[in-house]
N, C-alpha and C positions, 0 to 999 in steps of 0.2 A: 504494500500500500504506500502513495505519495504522498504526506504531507506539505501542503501550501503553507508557506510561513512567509514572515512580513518581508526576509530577504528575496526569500525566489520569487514573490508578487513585485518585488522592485527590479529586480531582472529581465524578469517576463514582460512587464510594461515597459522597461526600458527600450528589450529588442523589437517589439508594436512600433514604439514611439519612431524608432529608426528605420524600421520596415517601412513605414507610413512615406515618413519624410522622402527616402528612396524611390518609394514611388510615385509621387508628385512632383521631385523636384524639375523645375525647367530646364536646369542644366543638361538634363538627360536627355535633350534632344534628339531627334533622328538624325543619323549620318546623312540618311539623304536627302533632307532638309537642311543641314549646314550645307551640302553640297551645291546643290539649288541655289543658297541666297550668294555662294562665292561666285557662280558662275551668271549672277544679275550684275555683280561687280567689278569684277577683273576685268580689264580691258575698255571699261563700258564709264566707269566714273571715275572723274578726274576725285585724284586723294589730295591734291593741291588746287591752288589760284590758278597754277600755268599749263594745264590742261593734263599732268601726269596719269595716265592710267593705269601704269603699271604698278599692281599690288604688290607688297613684301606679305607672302601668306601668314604669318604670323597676325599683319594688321586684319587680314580678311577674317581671320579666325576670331581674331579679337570682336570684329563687328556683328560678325553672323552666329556666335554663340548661345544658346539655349533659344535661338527664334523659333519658332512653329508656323510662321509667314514669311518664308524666303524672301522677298521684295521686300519687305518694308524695311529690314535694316538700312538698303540700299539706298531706299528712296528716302530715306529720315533723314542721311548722310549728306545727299543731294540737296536736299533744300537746305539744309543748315549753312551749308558751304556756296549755299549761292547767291547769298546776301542777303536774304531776306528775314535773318530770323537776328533781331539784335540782343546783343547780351548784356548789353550794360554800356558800355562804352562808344559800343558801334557794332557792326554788322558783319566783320571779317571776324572767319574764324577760323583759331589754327586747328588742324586737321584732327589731333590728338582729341584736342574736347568735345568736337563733332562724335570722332568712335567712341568715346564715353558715353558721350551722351545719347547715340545711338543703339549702341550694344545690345543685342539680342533683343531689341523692339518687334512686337506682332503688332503696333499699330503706331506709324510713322506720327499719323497725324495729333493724335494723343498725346504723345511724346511729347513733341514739338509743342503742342498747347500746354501742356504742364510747364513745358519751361519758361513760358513767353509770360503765363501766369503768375508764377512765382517770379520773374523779373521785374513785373510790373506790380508786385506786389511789396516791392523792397528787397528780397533776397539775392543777397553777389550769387552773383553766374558759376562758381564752383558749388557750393550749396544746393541751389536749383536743378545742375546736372543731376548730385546726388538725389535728389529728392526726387527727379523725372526716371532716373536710368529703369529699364524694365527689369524687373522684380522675378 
């Protein structure tokens, strides 16, 4: 016979709590959805102002992580960097805080309005990245 006692019920809900977490997290994306959202980007959007298309995969990986919407990381990346989204000071922006702020987004445009909101609402542009990036 098993007795349940106070430590193996904290074990046991420990390894629930972890199972759980494992199977919801976003991280766990599909390969073939990172695949996808690399292949909306390489070649296709500039990563700088001077029309650079050429990706370092590390950065694509960085953008297209845990998305479930292959495009929209791409297309988040694009508007940010095409002047239209200001962050505080002005409207250029360097590349790095685009991928930040883009990173594994399933909804460009969301993204983009959380951050525009929280700018407009007083929060510096590092802050409101955090507060925007997808979860």
């Amino acid at each position: 016979m098993y007795v349940i006692n106070k430590k193996t019920l904290i074990k046991f809900t420990s390894l629930l709590g972890l199972l759980a977490a494992l199977q919801v997290s976003p991280v766990s994306a599909n390969p073939n959805e990172t695949a996808a959202c690399a292949s909306h980007i390489q070649e296709k959007i500039s990563w700088d102002n001077d029309g650079h298309a050429k990706w370092e995969q590390k950065n694509i990986d960085k953008l297209c992580k845990g998305t479930t919407s292959p495009k929209e990381p791409g297309e988040c990346f694009k508007k940010v960097m095409s002047g239209h989204v200001k962050w505080g000071e002005g409207d250029k922006w360097e590349w790095e805080n685009a991928v930040n702020l883009c990173s594994g987004t399933n909804d460009s445009e969301q993204t983009i309005e959380c951050f525009k909101k929280q700018v407009h609402a007083g929060t510096a542009w590092k802050e409101a990245i955090t507060q925007c990036q997808a979860k």
